[in-house]
VEXPALO-914523 format. One line per 5 residues: number of its first residue (from 1); their letters; for each residue y, x, z of N, C-alpha, C. Coordinates in steps of 0.1 Angstrom, whole numbers, plus 5000, padded with zeros to 4 digits. Each point is the difference from the previous one (the first is absolute). Layout:
NUM) a) Y,X,Z,Y,X,Z,Y,X,Z ~ ...
END
This chain:
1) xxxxx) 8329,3785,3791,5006,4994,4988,5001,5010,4989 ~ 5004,5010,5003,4998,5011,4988,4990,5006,4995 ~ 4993,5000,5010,4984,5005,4996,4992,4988,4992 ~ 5008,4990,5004,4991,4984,4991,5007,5000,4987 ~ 5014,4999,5000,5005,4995,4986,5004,5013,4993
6) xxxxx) 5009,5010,5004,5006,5012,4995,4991,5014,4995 ~ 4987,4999,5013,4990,5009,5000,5010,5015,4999 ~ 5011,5000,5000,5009,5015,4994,4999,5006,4990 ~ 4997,4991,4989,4997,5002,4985,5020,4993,4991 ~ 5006,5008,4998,5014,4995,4993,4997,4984,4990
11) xxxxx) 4987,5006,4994,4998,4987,4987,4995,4989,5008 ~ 5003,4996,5012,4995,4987,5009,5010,4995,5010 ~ 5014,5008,4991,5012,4995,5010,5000,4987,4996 ~ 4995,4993,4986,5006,4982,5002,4993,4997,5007 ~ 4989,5004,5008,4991,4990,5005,5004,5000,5014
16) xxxxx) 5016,5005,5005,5003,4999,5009,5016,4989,5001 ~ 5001,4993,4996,5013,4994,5000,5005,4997,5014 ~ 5013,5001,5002,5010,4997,5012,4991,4991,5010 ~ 4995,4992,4997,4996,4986,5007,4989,5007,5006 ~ 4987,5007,4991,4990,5010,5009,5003,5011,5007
21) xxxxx) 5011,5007,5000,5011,5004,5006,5002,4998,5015 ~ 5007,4990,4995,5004,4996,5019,4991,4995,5005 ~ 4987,4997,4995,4991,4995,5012,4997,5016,5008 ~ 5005,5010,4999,4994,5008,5005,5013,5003,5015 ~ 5012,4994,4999,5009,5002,5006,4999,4986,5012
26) xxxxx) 4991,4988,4994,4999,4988,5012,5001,5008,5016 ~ 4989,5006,5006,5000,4996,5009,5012,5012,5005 ~ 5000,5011,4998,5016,5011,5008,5012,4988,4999 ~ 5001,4993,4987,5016,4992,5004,4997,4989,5008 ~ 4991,4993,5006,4997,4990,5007,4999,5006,5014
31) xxxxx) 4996,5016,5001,5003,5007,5017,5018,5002,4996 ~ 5003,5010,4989,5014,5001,5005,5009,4990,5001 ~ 5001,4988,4992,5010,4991,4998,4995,4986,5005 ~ 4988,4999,5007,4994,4987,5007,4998,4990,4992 ~ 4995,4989,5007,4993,4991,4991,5009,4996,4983
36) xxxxx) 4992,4990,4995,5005,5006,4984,5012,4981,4999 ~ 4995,4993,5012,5010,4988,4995,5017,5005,5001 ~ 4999,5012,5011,5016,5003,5000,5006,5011,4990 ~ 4990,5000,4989,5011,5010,4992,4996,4994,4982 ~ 4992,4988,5004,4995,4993,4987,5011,4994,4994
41) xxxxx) 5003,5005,4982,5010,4995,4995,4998,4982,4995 ~ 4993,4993,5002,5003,4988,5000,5008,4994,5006 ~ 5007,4999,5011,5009,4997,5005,5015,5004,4990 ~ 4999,5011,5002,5014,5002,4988,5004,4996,4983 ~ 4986,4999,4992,5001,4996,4994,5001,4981,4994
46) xxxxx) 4997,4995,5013,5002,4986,5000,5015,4999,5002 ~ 5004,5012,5010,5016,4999,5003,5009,4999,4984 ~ 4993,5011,4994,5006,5003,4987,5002,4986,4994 ~ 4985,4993,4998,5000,4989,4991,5010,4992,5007 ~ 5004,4997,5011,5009,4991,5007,5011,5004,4996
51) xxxxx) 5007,5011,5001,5010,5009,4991,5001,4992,4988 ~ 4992,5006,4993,5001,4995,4981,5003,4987,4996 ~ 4991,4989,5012,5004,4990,4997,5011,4999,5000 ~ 5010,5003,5011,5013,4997,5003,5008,5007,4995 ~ 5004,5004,4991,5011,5006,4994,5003,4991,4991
56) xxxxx) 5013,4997,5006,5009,4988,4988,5010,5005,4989 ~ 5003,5015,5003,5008,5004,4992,4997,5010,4989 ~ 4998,4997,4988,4996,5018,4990,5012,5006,4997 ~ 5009,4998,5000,5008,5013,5002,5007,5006,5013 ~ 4996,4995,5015,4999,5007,5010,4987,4995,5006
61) xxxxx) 4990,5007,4997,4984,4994,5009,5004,5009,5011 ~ 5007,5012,5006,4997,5009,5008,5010,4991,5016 ~ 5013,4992,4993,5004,4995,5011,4992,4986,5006 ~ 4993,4996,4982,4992,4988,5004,4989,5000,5014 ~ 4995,5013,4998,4987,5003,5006,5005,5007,5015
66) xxxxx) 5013,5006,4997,5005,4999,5021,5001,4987,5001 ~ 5008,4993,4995,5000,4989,5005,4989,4991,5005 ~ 4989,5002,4995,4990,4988,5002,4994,5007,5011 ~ 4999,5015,5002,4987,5008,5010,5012,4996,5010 ~ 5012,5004,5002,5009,4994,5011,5003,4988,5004
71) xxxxx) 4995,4989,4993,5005,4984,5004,4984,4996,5005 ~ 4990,5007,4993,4988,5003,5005,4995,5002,5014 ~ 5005,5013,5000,4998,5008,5020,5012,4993,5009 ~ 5008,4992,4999,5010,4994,5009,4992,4990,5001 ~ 4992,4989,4992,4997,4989,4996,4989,4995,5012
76) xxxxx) 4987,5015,5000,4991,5007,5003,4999,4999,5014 ~ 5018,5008,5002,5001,5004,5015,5004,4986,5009 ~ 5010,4995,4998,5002,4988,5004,4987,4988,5002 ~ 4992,5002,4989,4990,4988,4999,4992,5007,5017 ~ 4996,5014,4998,4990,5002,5012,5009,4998,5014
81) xxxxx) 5012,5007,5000,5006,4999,5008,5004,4988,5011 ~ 5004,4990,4992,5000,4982,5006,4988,4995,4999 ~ 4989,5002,4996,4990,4994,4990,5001,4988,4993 ~ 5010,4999,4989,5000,4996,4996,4990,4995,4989 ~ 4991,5000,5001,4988,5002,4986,5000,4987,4990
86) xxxxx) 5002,4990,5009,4998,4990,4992,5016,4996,4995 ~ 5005,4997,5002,5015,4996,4997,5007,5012,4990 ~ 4999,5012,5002,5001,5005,4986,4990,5008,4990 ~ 4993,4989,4996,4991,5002,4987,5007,4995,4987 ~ 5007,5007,4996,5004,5002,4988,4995,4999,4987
91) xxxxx) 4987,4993,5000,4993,4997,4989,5002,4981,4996 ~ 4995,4996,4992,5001,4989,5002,4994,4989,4997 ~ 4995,4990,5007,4993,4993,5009,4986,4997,4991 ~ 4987,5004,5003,4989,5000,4988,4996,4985,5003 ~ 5001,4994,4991,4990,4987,5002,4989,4996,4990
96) xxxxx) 4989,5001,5009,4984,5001,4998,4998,4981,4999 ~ 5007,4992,4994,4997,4990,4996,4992,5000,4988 ~ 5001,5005,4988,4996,4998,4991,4988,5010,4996 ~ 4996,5008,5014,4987,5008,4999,4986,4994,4996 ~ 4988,5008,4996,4991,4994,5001,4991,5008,5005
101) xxxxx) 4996,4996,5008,4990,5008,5015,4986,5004,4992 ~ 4992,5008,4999,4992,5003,4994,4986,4996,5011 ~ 4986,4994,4999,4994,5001,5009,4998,5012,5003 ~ 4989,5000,5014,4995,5015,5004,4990,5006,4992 ~ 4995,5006,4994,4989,5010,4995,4990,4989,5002
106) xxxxx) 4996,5001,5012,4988,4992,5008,4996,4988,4996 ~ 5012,4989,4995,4992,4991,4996,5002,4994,4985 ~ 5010,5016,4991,4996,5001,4988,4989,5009,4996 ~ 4991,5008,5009,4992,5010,5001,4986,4987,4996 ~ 5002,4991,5012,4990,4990,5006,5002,4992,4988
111) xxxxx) 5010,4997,4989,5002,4989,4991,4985,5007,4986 ~ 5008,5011,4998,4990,5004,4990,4988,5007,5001 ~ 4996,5000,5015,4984,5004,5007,5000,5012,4997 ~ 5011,5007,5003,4997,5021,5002,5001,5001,5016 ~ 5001,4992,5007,4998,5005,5015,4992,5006,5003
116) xxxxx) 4987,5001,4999,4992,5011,5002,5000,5012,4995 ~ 5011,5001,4989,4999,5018,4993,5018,5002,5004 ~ 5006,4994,5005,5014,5003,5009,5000,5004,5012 ~ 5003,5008,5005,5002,4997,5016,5011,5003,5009 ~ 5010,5008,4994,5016,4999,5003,5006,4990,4991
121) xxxxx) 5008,4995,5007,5005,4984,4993,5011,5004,5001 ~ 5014,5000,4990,5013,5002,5001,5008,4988,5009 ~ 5011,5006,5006,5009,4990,5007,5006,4992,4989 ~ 5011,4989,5005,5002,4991,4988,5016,5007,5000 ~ 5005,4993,4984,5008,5002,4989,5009,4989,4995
126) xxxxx) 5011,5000,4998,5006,4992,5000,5007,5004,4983 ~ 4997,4991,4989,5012,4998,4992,5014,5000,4998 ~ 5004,5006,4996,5017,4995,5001,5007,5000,4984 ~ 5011,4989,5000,5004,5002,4984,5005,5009,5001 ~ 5003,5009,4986,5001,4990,4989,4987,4993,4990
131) xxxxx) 4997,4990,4998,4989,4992,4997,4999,5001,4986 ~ 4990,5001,4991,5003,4999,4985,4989,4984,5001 ~ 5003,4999,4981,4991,4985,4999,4987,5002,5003 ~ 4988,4989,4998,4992,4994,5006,4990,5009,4989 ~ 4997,5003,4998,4992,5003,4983,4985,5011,5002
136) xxxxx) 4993,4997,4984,4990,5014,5003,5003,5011,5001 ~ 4998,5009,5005,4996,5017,4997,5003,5005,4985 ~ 5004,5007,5000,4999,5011,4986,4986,5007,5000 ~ 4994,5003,4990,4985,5007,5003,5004,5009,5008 ~ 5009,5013,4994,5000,5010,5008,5002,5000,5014
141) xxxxx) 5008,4990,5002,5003,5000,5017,4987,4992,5010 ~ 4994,4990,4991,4989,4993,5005,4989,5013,5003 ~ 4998,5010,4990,4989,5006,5002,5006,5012,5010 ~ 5012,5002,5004,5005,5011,5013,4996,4990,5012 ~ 5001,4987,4999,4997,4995,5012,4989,4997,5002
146) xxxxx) 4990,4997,4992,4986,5000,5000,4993,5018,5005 ~ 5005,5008,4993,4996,5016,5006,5003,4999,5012 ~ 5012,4996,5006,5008,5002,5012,4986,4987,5011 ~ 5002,4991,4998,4985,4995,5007,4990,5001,5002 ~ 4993,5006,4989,4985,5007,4997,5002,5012,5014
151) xxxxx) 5010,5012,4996,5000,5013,5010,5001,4993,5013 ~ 5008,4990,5004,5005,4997,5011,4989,4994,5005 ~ 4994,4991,4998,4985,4992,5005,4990,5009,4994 ~ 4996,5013,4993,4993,5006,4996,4985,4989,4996 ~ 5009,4993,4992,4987,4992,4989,5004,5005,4986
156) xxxxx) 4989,4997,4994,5003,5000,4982,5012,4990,4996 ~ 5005,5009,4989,5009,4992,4992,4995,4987,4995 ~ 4986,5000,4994,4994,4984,4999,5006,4992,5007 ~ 4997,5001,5014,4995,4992,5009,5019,4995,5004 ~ 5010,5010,5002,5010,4997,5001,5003,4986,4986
161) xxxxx) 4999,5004,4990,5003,4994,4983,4995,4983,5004 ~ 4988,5002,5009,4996,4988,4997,5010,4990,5010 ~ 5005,5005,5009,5012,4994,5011,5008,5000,4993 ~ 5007,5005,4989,5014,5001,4994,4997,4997,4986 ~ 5000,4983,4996,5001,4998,4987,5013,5006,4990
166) xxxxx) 4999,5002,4986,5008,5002,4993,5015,4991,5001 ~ 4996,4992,5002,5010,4987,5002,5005,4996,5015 ~ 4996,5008,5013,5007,4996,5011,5012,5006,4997 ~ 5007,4991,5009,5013,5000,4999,5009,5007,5014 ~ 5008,5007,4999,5008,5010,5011,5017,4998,5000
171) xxxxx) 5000,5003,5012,5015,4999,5001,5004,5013,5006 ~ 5008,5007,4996,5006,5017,5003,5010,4997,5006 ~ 5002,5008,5012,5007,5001,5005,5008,5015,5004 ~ 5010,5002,5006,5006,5013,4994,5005,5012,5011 ~ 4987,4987,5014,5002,5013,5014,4990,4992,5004
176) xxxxx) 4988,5013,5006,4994,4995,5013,5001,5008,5014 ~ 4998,4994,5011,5009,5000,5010,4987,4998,5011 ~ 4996,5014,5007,4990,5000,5007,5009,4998,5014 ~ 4994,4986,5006,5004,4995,5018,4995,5007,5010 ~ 5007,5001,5009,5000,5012,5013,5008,5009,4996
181) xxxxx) 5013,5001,4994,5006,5009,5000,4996,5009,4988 ~ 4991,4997,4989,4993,5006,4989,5011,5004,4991 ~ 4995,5007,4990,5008,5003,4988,5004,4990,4992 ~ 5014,5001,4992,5003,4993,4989,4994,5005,4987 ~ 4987,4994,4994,5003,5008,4983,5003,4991,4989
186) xxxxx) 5005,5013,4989,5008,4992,4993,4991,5000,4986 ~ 5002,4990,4989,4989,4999,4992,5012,5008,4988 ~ 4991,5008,4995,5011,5009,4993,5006,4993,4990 ~ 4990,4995,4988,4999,4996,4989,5011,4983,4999 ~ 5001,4996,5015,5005,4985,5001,5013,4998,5005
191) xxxxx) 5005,5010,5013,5010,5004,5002,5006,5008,4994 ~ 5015,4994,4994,5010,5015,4992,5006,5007,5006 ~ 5000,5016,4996,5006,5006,5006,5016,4998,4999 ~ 5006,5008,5014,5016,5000,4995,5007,5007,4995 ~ 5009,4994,4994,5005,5014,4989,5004,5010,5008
196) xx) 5001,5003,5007,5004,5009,5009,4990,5013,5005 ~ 4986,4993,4997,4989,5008,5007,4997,5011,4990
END
């Protein structure tokens, strides 16, 4: 790595930043400190975000924040301990009534005859409100979704343009919600943030 980026010339220290850096330290901390899922900070920092959410008080966040990590790890212990898993879920109750199930790839792939230039097909997707009106596209957002199908089916933007008249009509919705235990995402621009965040 030094003989590639640094060469031991001083006037080629930028072309070493931190990040090219530690690639030189990968494999010694993966012998000394073992595999990398047990010391990877993602875990902690989700903790944090769980943290931040929960602080109800701004002029004591410090007792707010024992409080929650401690009603937290009892909550935690207890639930594994009885197994209680289901009976205390603490969230509250999602109802996928008013979803709208997206078909599979496959026989929206199969609707507009790209099956032969596709050949991984996404699992399906589920809508969830919050729902906006019925209406057209804004140009600019029409043509991010036209780019976003062109790359995705790797056809020309033509050919997408001719599938998506000026005048179809869309309904936004303000989460989608991949099945099998998939991710929630959130649509930035349609969901508000909370004053809080």
């Amino acid at each position: 790595m030094n003989s590639l980026y640094y060469q031991h010339d001083p006037l080629r220290v930028a072309c070493c930043p931190i990040t090219v850096h530690v690639l030189l330290h990968i494999a010694p901390s993966i012998r000394a400190m073992g595999p990398v899922w047990a010391y990877w900070a993602f875990p902690m920092e989700r903790h944090c975000g769980d943290i931040l959410c929960n602080i109800r008080s701004r002029w004591f966040p410090y007792a707010s924040i024992n409080k929650y990590v401690t009603s937290h790890a009892q909550l935690t212990h207890i639930t594994l301990l009885y197994g209680l898993h289901k009976q205390l879920i603490l969230l509250p109750p999602i109802h996928h009534d008013t979803d709208v199930k997206l078909p599979s790839c496959k026989s929206l792939v199969t609707l507009i005859n790209l099956l032969p230039y596709h050949s991984e097909l996404d699992p399906l997707y589920v809508l969830t409100p919050p729902k906006g009106p019925v209406e057209t596209l804004p140009a600019p957002l029409r043509m991010k979704l036209i780019a976003t199908l062109a790359t995705h089916f790797n056809k020309s933007v033509s050919i997408i343009q001719e599938l998506i008249s000026w005048n179809t009509q869309f309904a936004q919705y303000g989460h989608v919600r991949q099945l099998e235990g998939g991710d929630v995402m959130h649509a930035h621009d349609f969901v508000p943030l909370r004053s809080d965040s």
